[in-house]
FISE-646545 format. One record per residue (C-alpha): residue number from 1; residue in three letters; x, y, z. Coordinates in nm, 2 decimals. Example, Ala and Ser with C-alpha at 12.3 -4.5 7.8 and 13.67 -1.06 7.14 Angstrom:
BEGIN
+-----+------+--------+--------+--------+
| seq | type |     px |     py |     pz |
+-----+------+--------+--------+--------+
|   1 |  ALA |   1.23 |  -0.45 |   0.78 |
|   2 |  SER |   1.37 |  -0.11 |   0.71 |
+-----+------+--------+--------+--------+
//
This chain:
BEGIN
+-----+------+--------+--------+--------+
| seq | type |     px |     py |     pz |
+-----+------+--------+--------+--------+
|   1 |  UNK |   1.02 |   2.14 |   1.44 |
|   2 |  UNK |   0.85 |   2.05 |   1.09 |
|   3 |  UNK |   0.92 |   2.20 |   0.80 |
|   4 |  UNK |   0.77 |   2.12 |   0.48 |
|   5 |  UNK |   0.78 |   2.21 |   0.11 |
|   6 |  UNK |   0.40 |   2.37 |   0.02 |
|   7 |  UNK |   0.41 |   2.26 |  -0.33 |
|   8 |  UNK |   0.22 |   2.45 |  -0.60 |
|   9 |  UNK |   0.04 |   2.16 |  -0.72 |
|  10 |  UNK |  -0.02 |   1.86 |  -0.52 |
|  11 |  UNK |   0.16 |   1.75 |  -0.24 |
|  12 |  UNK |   0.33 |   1.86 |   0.06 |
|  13 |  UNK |   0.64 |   1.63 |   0.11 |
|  14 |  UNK |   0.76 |   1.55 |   0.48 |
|  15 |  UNK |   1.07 |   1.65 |   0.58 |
|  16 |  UNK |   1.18 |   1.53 |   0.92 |
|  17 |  UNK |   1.54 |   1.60 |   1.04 |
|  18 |  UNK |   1.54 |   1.29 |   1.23 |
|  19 |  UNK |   1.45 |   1.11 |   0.90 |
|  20 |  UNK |   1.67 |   1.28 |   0.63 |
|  21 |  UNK |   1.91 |   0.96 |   0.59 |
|  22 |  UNK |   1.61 |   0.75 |   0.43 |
|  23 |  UNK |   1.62 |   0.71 |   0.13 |
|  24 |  UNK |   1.33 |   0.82 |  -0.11 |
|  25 |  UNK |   1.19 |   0.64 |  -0.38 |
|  26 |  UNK |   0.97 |   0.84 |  -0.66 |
|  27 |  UNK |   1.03 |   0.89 |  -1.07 |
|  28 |  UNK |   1.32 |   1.02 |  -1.16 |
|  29 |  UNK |   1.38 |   1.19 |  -1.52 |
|  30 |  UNK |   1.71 |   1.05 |  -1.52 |
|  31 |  UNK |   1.82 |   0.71 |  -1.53 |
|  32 |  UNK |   1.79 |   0.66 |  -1.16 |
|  33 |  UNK |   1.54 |   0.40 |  -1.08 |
|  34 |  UNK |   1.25 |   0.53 |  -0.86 |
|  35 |  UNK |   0.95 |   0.38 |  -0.70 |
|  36 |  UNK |   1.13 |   0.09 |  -0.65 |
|  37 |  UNK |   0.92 |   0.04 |  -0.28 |
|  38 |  UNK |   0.57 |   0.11 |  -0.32 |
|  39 |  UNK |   0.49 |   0.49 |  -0.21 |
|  40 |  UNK |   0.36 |   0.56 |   0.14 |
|  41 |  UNK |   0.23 |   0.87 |   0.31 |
|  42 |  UNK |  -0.15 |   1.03 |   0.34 |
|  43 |  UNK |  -0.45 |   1.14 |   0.08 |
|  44 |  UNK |  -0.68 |   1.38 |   0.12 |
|  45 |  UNK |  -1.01 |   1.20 |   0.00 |
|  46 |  UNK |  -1.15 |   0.92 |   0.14 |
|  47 |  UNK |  -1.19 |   1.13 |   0.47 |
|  48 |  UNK |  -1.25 |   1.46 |   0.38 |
|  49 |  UNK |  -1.33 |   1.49 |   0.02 |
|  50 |  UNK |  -1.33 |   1.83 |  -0.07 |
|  51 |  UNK |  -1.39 |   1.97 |   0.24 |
|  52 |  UNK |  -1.01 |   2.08 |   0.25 |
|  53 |  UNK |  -0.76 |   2.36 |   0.33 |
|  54 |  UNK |  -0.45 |   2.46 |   0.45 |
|  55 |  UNK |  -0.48 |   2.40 |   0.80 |
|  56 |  UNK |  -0.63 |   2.07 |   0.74 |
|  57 |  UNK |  -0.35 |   1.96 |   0.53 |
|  58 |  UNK |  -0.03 |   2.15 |   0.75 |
|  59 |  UNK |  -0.19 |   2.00 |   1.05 |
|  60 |  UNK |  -0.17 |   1.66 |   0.87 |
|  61 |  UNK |   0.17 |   1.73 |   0.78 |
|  62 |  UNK |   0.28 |   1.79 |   1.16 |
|  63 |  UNK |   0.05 |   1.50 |   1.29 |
|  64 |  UNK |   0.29 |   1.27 |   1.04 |
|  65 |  UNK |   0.56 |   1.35 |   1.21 |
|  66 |  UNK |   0.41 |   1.38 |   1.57 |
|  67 |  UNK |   0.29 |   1.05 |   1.57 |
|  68 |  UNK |   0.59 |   0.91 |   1.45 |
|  69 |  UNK |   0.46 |   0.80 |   1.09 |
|  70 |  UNK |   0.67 |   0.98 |   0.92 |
|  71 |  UNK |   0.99 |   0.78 |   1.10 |
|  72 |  UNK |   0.88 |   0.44 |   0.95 |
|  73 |  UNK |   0.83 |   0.54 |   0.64 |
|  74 |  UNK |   0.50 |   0.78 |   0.54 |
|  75 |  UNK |   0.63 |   1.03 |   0.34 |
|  76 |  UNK |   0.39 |   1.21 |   0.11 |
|  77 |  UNK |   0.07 |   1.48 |   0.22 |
|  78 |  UNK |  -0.13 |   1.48 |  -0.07 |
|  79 |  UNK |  -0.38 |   1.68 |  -0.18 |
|  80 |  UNK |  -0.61 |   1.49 |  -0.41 |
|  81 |  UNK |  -0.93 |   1.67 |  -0.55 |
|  82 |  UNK |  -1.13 |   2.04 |  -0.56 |
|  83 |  UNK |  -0.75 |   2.28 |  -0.48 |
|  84 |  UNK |  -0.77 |   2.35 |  -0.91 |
|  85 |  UNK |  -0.58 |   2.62 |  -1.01 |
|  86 |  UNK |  -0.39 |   2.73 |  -1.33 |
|  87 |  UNK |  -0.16 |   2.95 |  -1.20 |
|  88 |  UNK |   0.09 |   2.68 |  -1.11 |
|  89 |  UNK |   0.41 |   2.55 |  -1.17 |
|  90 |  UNK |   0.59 |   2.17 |  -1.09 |
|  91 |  UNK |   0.80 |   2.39 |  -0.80 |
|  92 |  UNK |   0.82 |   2.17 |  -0.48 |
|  93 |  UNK |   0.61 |   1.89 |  -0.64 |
|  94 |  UNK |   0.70 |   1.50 |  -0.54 |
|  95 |  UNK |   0.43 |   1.34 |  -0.67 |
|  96 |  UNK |   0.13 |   1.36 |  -0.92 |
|  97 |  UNK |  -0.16 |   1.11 |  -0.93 |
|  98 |  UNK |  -0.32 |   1.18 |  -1.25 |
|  99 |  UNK |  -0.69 |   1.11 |  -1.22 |
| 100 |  UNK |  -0.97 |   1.03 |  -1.49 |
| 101 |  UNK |  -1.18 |   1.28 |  -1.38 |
| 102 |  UNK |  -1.36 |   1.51 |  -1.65 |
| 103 |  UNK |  -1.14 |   1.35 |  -1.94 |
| 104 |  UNK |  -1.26 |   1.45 |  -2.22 |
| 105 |  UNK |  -1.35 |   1.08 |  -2.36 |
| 106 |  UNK |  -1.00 |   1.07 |  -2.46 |
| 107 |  UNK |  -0.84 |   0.72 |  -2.45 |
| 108 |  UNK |  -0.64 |   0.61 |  -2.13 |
| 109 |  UNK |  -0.39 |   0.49 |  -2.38 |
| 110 |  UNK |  -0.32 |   0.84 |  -2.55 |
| 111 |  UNK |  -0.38 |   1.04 |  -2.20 |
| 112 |  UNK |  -0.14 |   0.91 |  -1.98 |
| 113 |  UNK |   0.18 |   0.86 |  -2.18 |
| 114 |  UNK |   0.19 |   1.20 |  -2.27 |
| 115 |  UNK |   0.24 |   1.29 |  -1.91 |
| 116 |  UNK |   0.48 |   1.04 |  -1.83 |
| 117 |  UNK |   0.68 |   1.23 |  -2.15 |
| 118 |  UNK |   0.62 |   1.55 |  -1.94 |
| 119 |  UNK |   0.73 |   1.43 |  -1.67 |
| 120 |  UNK |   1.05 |   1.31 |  -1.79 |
| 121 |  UNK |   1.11 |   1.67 |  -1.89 |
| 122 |  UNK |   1.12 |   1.82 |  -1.57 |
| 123 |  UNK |   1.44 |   1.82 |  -1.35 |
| 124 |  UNK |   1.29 |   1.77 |  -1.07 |
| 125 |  UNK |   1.20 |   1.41 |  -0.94 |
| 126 |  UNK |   0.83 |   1.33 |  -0.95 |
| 127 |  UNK |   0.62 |   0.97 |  -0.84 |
| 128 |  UNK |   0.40 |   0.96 |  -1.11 |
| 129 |  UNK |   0.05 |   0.78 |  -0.98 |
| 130 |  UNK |  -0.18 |   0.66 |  -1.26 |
| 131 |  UNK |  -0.55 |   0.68 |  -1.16 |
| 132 |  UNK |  -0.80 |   0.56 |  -1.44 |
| 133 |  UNK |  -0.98 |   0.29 |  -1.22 |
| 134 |  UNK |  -0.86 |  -0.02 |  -1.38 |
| 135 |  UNK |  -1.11 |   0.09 |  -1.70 |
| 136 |  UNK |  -0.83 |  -0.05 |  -1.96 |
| 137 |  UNK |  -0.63 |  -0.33 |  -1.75 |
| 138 |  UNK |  -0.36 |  -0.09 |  -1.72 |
| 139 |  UNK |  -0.13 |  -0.33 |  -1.53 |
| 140 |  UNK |  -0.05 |  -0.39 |  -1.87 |
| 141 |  UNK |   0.04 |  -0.12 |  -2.03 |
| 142 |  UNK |   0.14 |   0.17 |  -1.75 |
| 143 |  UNK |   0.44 |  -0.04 |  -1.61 |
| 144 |  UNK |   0.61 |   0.15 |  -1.89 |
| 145 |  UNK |   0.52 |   0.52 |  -1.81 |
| 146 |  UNK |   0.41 |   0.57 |  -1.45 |
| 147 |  UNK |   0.54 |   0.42 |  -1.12 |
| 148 |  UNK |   0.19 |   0.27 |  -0.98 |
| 149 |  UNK |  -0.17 |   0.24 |  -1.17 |
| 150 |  UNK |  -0.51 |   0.20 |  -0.99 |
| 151 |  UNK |  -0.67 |  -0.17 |  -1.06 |
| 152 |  UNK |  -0.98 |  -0.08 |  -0.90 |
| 153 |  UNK |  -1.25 |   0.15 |  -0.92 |
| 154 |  UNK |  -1.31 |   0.42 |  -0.58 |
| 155 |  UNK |  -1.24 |   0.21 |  -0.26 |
| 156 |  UNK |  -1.55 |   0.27 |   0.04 |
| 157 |  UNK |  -1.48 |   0.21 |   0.42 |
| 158 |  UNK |  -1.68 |  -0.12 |   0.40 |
| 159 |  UNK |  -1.59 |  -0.47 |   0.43 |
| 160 |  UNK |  -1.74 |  -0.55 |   0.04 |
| 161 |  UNK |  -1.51 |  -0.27 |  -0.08 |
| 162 |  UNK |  -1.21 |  -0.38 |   0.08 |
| 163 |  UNK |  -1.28 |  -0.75 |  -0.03 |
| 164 |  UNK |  -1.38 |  -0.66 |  -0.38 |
| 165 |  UNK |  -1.06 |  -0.43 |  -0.46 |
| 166 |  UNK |  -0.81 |  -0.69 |  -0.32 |
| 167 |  UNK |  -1.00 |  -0.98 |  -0.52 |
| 168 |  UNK |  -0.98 |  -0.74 |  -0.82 |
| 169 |  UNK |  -0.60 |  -0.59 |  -0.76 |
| 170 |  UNK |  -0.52 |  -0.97 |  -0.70 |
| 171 |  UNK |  -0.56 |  -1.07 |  -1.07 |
| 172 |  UNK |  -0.24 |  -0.83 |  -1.18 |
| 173 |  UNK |   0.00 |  -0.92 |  -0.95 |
| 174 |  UNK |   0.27 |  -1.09 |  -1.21 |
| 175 |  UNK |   0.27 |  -0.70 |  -1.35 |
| 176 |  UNK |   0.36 |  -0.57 |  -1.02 |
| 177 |  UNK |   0.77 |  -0.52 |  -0.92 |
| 178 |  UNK |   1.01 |  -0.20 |  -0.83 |
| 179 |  UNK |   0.93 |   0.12 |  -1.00 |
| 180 |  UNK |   0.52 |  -0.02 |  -1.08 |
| 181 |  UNK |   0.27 |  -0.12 |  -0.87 |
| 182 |  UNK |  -0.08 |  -0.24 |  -0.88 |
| 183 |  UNK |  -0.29 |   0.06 |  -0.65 |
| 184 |  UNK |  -0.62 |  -0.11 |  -0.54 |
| 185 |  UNK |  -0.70 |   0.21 |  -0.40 |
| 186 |  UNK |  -0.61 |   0.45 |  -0.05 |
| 187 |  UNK |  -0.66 |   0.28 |   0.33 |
| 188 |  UNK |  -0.98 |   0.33 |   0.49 |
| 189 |  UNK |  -0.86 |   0.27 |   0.82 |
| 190 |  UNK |  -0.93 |   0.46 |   1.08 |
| 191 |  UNK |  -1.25 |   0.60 |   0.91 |
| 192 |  UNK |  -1.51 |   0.44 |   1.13 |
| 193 |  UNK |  -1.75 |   0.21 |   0.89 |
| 194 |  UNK |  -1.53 |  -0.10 |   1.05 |
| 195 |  UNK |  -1.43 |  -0.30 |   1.30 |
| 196 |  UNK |  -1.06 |  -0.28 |   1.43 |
| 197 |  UNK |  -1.05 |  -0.64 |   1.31 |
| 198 |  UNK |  -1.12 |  -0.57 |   0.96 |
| 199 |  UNK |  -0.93 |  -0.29 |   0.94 |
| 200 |  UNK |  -0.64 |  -0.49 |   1.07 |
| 201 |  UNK |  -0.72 |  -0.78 |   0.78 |
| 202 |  UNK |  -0.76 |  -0.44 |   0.57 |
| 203 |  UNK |  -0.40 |  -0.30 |   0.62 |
| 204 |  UNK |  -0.24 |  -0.66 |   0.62 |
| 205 |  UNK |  -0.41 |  -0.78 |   0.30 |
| 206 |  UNK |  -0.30 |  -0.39 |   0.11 |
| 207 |  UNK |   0.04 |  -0.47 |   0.28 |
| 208 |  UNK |   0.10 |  -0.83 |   0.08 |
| 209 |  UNK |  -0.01 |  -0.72 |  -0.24 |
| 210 |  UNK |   0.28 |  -0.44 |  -0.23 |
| 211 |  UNK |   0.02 |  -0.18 |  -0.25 |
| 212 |  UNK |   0.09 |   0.19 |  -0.19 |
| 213 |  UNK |   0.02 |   0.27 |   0.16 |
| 214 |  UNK |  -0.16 |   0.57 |   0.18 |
| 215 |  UNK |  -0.33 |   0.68 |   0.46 |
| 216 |  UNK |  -0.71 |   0.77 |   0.45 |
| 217 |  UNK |  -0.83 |   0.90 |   0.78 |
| 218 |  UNK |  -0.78 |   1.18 |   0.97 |
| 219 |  UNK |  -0.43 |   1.17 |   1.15 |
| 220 |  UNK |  -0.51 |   1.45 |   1.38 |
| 221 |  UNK |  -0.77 |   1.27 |   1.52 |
| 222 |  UNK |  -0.67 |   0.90 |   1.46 |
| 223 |  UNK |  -0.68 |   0.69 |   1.78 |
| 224 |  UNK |  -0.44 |   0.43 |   1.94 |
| 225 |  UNK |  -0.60 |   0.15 |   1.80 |
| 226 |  UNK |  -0.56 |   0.36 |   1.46 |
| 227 |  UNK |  -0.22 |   0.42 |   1.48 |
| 228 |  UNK |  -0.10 |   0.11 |   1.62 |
| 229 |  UNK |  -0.25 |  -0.06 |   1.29 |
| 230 |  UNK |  -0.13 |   0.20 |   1.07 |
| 231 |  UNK |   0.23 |   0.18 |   1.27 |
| 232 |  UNK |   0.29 |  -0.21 |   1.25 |
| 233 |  UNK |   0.66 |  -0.18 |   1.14 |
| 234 |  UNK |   0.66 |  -0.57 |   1.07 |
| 235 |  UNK |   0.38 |  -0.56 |   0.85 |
| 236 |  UNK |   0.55 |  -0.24 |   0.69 |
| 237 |  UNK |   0.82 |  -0.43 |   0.61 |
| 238 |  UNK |   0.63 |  -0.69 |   0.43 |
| 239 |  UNK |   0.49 |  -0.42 |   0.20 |
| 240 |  UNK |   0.86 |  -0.25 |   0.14 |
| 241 |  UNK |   1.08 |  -0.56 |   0.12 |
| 242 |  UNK |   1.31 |  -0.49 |  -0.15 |
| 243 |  UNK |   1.27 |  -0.80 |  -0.34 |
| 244 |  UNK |   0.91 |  -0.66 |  -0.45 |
| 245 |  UNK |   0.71 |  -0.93 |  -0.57 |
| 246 |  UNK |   0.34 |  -0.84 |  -0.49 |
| 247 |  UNK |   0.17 |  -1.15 |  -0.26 |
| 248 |  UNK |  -0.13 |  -1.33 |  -0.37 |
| 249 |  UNK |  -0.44 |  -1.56 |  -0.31 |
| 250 |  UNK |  -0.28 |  -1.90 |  -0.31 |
| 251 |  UNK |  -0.58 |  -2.11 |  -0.16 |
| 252 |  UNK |  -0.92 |  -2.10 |  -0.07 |
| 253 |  UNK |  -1.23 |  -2.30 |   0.10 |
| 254 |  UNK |  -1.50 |  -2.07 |   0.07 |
| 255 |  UNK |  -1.43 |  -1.80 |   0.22 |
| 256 |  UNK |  -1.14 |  -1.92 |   0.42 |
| 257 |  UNK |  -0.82 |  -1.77 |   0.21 |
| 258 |  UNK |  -0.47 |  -1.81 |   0.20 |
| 259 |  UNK |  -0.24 |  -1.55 |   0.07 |
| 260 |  UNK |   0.15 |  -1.56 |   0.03 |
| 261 |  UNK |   0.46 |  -1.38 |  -0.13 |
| 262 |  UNK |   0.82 |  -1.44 |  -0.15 |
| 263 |  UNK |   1.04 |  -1.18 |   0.07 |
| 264 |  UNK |   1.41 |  -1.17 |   0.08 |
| 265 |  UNK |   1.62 |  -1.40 |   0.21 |
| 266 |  UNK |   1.44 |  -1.70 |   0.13 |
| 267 |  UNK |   1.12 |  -1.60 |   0.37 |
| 268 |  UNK |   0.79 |  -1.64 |   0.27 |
| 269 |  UNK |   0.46 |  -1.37 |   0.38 |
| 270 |  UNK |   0.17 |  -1.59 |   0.45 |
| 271 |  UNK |  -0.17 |  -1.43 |   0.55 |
| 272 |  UNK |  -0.52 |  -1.68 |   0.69 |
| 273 |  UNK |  -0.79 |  -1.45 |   0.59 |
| 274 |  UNK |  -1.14 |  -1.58 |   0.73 |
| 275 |  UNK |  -1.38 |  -1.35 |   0.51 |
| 276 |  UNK |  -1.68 |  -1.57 |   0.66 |
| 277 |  UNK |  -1.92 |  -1.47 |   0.92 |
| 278 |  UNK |  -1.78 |  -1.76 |   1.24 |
| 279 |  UNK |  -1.44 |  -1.88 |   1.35 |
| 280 |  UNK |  -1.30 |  -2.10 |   1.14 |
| 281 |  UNK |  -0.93 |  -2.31 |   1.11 |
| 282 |  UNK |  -0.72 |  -2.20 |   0.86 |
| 283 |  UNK |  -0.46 |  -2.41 |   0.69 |
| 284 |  UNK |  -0.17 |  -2.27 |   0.47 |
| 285 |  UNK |   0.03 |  -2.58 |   0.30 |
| 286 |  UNK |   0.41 |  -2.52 |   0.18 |
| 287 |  UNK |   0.34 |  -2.65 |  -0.12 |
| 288 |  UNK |   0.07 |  -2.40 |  -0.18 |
| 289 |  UNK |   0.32 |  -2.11 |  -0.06 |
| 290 |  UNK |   0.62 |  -2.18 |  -0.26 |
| 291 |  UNK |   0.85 |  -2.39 |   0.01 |
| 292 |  UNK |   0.97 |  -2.69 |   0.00 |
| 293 |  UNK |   0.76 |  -3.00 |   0.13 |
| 294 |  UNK |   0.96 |  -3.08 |   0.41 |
| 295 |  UNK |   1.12 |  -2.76 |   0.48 |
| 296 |  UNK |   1.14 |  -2.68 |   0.89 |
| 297 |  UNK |   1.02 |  -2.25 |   0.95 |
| 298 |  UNK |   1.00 |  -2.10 |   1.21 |
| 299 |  UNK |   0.72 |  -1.84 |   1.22 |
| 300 |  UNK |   0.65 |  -1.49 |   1.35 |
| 301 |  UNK |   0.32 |  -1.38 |   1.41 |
| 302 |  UNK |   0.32 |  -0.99 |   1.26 |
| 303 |  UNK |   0.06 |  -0.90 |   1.47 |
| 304 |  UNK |   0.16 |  -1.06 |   1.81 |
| 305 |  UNK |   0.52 |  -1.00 |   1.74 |
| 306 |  UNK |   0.65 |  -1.30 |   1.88 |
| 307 |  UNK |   0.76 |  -1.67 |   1.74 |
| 308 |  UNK |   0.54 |  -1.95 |   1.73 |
| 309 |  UNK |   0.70 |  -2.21 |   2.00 |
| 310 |  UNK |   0.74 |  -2.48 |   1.78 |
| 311 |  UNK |   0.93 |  -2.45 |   1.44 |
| 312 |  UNK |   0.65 |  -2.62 |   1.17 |
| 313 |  UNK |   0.69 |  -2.86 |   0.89 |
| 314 |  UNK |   0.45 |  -2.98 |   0.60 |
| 315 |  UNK |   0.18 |  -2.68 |   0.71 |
| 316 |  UNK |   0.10 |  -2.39 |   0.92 |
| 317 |  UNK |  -0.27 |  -2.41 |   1.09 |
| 318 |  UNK |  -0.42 |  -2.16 |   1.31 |
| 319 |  UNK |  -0.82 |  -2.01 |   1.43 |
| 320 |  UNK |  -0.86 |  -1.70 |   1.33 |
| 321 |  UNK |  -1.16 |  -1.50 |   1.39 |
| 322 |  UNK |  -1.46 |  -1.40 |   1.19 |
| 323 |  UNK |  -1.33 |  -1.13 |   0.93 |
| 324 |  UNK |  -1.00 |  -1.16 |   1.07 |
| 325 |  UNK |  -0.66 |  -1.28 |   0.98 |
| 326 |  UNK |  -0.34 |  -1.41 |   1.09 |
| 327 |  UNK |  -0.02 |  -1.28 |   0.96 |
| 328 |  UNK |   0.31 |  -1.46 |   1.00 |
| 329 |  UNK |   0.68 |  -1.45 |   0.82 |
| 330 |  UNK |   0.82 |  -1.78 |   0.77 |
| 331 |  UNK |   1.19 |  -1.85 |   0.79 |
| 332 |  UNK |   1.32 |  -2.11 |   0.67 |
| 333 |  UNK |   1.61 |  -2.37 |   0.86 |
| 334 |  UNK |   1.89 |  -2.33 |   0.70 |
| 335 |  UNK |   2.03 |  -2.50 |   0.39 |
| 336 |  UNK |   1.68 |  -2.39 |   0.24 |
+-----+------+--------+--------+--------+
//
């Protein structure tokens, strides 16, 4: 049975017996770090704009927890747009994205820190999610006040969106690390303008950059192929690895891409992204991805879920499909 904490202003947070002994990350007023994985759960807008109520979001709420999403990790319900209302207080609230909506023409700069001061204030732990669309390259300045910033202006459920925000979020990502990351904008999987294909290259690429992973369809309805995307504890643990360095485009032929980022433990996350229209061969090079020339990996396909047969040296070269990609971990032998 779900209970959950209706919050006066902004989210509902999950609470999931089964789950309690996770530990959650958000901004804490004291001198705890928070944030320190990038923030998962579900947002209200891309799907239903404001076109929202209670039902909608306690039926969310139990479909996190039905479907098992809240288990590996999804933790907030957030109501993002059209609930206004005055008469509240920060009672129950675990997270705030602070929009630039209707701002007044005051500067970014001045706006934000003051609630981030707020914030600090209250004895209550809040994530504090900075939303001014990238306007005033606030990867430089917000790692200081808020625990995430948007790069990007709206995302759309198109492949041009989803291309355009990663290219864009992909320029910050030496500002990126525990407690502050770069926010390219909410999923759009499961919302039916794509292909399960992109969508798959969709959630792997947001998943590398250490992007916040929230949800953007709706979970009630989601289907398998839906949830098995969204459920892909491998690539999850890609995004959350606690050594938080956000991946990035490390090679490119057109539109044949490589990405990569360090993990723990010496491994390395390497995506072959083939943004062109026909199959093509990929080809990620150590030297490109930060190992050593001659170092022998092993990889795992994150998307299979199995080992490549033979352990690799030099390179790692693989067909991927048209909008697709390939995923892998690599692990080095030892004595890397």
């Amino acid at each position: 049975m779900l209970s959950v904490l209706l919050v006066g202003i902004l989210v509902v947070m999950l609470w999931d017996p089964t789950n309690a002994a996770r530990s959650i990350h958000r901004r804490l007023s004291s001198k705890e770090l928070v944030g320190n994985r990038p923030q998962m759960g579900w947002n209200s807008w891309n799907h239903f704009g404001c076109n929202i109520d209670e039902n909608i979001i306690r039926g969310t709420a139990d479909a996190m927890v039905s479907t098992g999403l809240s288990k590996i990790g999804y933790e907030y319900v957030n109501i993002d747009d059209c609930w206004g209302e005055l008469n509240r207080d920060s009672q129950g609230i675990d997270y705030l994205k602070y929009d630039n909506c209707y701002n007044g023409g005051i500067n970014p700069q001045d706006r934000y820190p003051k609630m981030s001061d707020a914030l600090s204030k209250i004895d209550r732990p809040i994530f504090y999610s900075m939303c001014e669309w990238g306007d005033q390259n606030p990867a430089i300045w917000a790692p200081k006040i808020a625990n995430s910033w948007r790069t990007t202006g709206d995302i759309q459920d198109s492949w041009e969106s989803i291309t355009a925000n990663a290219d864009q979020n992909d320029k910050w990502a030496a500002y990126a690390g525990p407690s502050g990351w770069n926010d390219p904008d909410m999923l759009e999987v499961g919302n039916g303008n794509m292909t399960s294909v992109e969508y798959q290259s969709h959630f792997s690429i947001w998943a590398l950059m250490k992007a916040p992973l929230l949800i953007g369809c709706d979970i009630r309805s989601a289907t398998p192929v839906t949830l098995e995307i969204l459920s892909n504890s491998e690539v999850i643990n890609v995004n959350q690895d606690p050594l938080g360095v956000q991946g990035k485009k490390v090679g490119e032929q057109g539109d044949l891409e490589v990405w990569a980022g360090p993990l723990s433990n010496n491994e390395v996350a390497v995506i072959l992204w083939n943004r062109s229209g026909s199959q093509a061969s990929i080809t990620a090079k150590w030297v490109d991805i930060g190992l050593p020339s001659d170092a022998a990996v092993k990889a795992r396909d994150l998307w299979v879920h199995s080992y490549l047969p033979s352990t690799l040296q030099s390179n790692l070269t693989s067909t991927v499909d048209s909008h697709a990609c390939k995923m892998y971990v690599l692990t080095p032998s030892s004595g890397y």
